[in-house]
N, C-alpha and C positions, 0 to 999 in steps of 0.2 A: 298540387303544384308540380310542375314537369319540370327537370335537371337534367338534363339532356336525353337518354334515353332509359335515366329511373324515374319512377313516378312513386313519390313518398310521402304519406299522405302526414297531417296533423289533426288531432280530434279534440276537441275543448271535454271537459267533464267539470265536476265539484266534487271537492273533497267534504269529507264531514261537517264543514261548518259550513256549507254553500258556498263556497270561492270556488271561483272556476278554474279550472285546472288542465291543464295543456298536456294532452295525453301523445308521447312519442316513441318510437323505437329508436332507442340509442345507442352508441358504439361505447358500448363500457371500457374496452379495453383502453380504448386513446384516450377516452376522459379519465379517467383512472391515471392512467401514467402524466397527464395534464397537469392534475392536481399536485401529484409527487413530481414534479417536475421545478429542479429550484433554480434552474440557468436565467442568470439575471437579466439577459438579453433573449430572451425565448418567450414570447407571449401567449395564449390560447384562448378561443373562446369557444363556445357552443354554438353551433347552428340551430335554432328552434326546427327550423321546418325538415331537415333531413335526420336530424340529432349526431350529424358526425362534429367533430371538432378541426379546427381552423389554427393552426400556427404561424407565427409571425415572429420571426428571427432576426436580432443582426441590432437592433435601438434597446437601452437600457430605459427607455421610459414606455408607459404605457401607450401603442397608439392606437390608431381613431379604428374601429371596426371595420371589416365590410359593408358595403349598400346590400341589404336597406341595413341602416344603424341597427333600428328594433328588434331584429330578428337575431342578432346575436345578444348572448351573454358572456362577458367578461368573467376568467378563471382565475381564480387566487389562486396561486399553491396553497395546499396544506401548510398550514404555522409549523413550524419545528417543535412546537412543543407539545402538539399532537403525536410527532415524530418518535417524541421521547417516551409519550406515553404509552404508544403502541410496542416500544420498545421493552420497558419496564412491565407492562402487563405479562408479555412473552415468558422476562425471564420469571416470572413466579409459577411459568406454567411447565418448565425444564425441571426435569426428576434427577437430573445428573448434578450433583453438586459442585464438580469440580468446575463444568463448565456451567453453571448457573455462578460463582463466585468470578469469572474472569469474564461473562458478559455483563454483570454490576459493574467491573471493575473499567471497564472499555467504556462507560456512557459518562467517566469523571473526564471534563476537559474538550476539550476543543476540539475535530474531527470525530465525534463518538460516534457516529453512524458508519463510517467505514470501519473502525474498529472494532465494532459492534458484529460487522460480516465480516471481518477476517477471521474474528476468532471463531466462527461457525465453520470455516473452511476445512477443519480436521473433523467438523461432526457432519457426516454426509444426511442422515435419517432428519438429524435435526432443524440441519438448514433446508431440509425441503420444507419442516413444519412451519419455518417461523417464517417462508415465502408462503404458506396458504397461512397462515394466522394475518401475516398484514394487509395482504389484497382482500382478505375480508373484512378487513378494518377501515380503508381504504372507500370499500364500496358500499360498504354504512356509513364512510365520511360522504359518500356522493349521494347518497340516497336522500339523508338530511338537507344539503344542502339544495337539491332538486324541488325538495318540498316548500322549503322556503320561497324557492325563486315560482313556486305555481307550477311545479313541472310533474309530472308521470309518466316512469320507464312503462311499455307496456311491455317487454322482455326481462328475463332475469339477467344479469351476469354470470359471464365463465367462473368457472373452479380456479383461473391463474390468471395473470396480466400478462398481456405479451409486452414485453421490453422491444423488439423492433419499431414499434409505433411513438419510442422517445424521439421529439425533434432532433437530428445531427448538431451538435454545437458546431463551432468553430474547431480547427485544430487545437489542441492543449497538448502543451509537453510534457504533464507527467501522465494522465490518461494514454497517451501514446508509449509513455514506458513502462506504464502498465501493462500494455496487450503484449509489447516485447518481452517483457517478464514471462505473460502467461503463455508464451509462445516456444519458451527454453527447457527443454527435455532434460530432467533430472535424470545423472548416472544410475546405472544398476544399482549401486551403490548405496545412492541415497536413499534417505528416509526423511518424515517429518520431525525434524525436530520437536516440534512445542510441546506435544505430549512429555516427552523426557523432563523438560525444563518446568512443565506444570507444578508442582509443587513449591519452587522455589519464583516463579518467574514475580517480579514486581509491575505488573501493566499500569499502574497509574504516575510511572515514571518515562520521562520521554526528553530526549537531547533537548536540548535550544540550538538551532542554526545559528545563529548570531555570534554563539560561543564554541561552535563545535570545529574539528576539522578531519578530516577522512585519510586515517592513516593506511595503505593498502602495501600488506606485506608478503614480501620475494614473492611474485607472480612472474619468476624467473622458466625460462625454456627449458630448465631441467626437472624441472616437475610439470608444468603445463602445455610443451610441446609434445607428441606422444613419441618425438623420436627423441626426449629426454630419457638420461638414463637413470632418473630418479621418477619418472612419470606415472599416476595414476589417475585415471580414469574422469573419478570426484571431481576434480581440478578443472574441466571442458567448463562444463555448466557453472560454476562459481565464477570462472573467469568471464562467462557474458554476462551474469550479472552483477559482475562488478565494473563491467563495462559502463554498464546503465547508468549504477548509483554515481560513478565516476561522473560521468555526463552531468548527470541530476546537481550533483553538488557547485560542479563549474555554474553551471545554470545558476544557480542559490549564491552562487560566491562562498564557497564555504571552500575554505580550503584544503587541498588536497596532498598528501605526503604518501611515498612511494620511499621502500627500502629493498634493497639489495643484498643476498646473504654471499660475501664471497671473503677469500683470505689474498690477501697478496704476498706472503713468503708462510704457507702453511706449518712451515720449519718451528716458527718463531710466534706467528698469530694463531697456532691452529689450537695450544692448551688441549684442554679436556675433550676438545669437540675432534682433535686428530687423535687421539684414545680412541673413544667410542665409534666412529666409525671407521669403516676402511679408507672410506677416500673421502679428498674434502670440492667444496666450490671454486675453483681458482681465478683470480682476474684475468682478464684479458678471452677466457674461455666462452665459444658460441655459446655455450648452454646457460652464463652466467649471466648473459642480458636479458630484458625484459621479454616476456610473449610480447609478438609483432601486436595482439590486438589492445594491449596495454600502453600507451604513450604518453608519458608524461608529458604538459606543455611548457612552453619555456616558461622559468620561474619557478616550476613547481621543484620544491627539493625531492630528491636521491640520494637516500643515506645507506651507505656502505658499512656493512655490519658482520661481524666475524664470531656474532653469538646468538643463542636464541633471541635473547632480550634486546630490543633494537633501542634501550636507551643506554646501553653499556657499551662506552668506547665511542659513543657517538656526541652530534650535536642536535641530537633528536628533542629535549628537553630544553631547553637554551633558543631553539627556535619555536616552539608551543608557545612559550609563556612570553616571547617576544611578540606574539600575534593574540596573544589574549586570551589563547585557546585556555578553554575548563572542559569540556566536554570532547572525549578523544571516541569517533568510531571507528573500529578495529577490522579490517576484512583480507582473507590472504589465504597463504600455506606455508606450515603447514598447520592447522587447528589446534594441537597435541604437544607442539613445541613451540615455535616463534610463536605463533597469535598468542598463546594461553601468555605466555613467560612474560611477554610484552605487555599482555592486557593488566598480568598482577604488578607488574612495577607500574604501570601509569597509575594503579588504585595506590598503592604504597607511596607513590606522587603524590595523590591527593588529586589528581583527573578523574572524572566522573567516565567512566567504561559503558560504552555500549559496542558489544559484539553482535558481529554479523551471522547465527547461527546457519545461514542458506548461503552467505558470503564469503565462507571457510571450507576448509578441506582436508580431510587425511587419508591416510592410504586404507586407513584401519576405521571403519562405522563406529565400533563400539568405543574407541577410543575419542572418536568427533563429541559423539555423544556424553563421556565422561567429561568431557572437556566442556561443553556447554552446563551441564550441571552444576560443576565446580564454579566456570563465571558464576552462572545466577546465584546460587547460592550464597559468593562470599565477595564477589568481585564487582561484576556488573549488571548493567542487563542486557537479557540473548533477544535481540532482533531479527526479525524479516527485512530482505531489504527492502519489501511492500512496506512496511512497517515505517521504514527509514523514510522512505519516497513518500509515505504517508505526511510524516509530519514535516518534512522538508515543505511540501504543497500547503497545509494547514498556515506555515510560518508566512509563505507568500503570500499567502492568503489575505490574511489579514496586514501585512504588513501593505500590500494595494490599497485595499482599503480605507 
């Protein structure tokens, strides 16, 4: 058979019982990703005569093939419960306890397949293993179902699947803030959080949107501007990704609260906090307004606070529980002070805490890091705001549905 200027032949054979069998050279890599392929509007089929694969984009129901009909075959995804199982086999094959304990713990619940590869993202040796453990898996899912249909690869499969050959979905707004995520260059500064937190971290705990609101603390010009004179570094990359989750939440309708660290007569409101340092935040001063790339929109409160704990002296509390808010997620500077002090009184509230470990900042590593321990351990739980945007999307999800 001629296709323009390939000529690709098809050879009939029988397999051991005498059925004839349709011997072909196939593009493992697209049918591979076909299979695993779960976009409800994204369809594939096989071409018998060439063996590459055929996508069709854009209609949530299955349609009619290419002419001639016969010549294609219709792709199922992979069931998700193959998904799970390829999943589950992997971790009994992880020698590392800690993280064979936190990828059990990632497949309880609703999105468990991104959770699944997030929490692989601090283990680099490993997540390469469990990408050749599943395209092998994968490709004994295709080989099986080949046989079925009367088919023979006469070619083996690659060692990996190339991910370019996923059909392009539609645009989607958290995939999108996704790659803005993975596009933001961590400070010198930084480190990975989640090892620190590993011991104490609870993963089979997770907000509710429905319940939750995004409290984002003093992301003021005097720490996050660099020509702040309280400014470090940390504070750049926390403030674009608090941009995102910002965005993400508006997106979600989940509401969003912003507070301000400043004194208006420091004489008289400044207490313990005009002690301990030399100088304090003063109203009305540039450095006391928000970073330009922070903007609350109309309606969203700004609460003005003259202590760490942003529900002391304020009406921070009194507006949560007027909006139904249980579930408070914490993101700001500085890590070490306002966030911490704030995240233990909303627990001493009786708010469910989730802090933003990559959504905070302090001048001091070791100190961010004592600080995220202490949540997990006693407080909350320490998030990604991958993590965040995860379940935020999970919530949509189904809630379309």
């Amino acid at each position: 058979m001629t296709d323009g200027q390939n000529e690709v032949c098809a050879v009939d054979e029988e397999d051991n019982q005498g059925n004839r069998m349709l011997e072909i050279e196939l593009d493992w890599e697209a049918l591979a990703v076909a299979f695993e392929n779960q976009l409800a509007e994204s369809h594939s089929f096989l071409e018998l005569s060439s063996g590459t694969v055929h996508t069709i984009s854009g209609t949530m129901t299955m349609p009619e093939p290419p002419e001639p009909t016969e010549n294609y075959l219709y792709i199922h995804p992979r069931p998700s419960r193959e998904g799970y199982r390829t999943m589950q086999a992997f971790i009994e094959k992880v020698s590392d306890t800690v993280l064979r304990d936190r990828l059990a713990a990632a497949l309880v619940g609703k999105g468990a397949f991104r959770r699944f590869k997030d929490q692989l993202l601090a283990y680099p040796e490993e997540r390469l293993q469990w990408f050749a453990f599943k395209d092998a898996e994968v490709y004994a899912y295709v080989r099986d179902w080949l046989e079925a249909e009367g088919v023979q690869a006469t070619n083996e499969p690659p060692e990996t699947t190339s991910k370019e050959k996923l059909p392009a979905p539609r645009p989607h707004f958290f995939e999108t803030r996704r790659d803005m995520l993975s596009s933001i260059t961590p400070s010198e500064e930084e480190v990975d959080f989640r090892q620190a937190i590993v011991p104490h971290d609870r993963a089979d705990v997770n907000f509710r949107p429905r319940r939750a609101a995004l409290l984002v603390i003093d992301m003021q010009r005097v720490f996050v501007d660099p020509e702040g004179t309280s400014f470090f570094a940390s504070s750049v990359p926390v403030s674009e990704r608090l941009t995102i989750m910002i965005d993400a939440c508006r997106k979600a309708r989940i509401p969003v609260l912003f507070t301000r660290h400043l004194h208006q007569y420091p004489e008289k409101d400044g207490g313990a906090m005009s002690r301990w340092w030399r100088s304090l935040i003063e109203a009305g001063a540039e450095e006391a307004a928000l970073v330009d790339t922070i903007v609350p929109n109309e309606g969203e409160p700004v609460i003005a606070k003259c202590r760490y704990d942003a529900f002391v002296g304020t009406n921070l509390e009194m507006i949560l529980r007027s909006m139904g808010i249980e579930d408070l997620i914490i993101g700001g500077v500085m890590t070490n002070l306002c966030c911490e002090t704030t995240a233990r009184e909303a627990f001493v509230k009786d708010f469910n805490v989730f802090f933003l470990g990559d959504g905070t900042a302090s001048p001091d590593m070791s100190l961010h890091l004592a600080s995220l321990k202490n949540i997990a351990y006693g407080f909350g739980r320490v998030l990604g705001v991958t993590d965040a945007l995860n379940t935020i999307e999970s919530d949509a999800t189904v809630s379309s549905s």
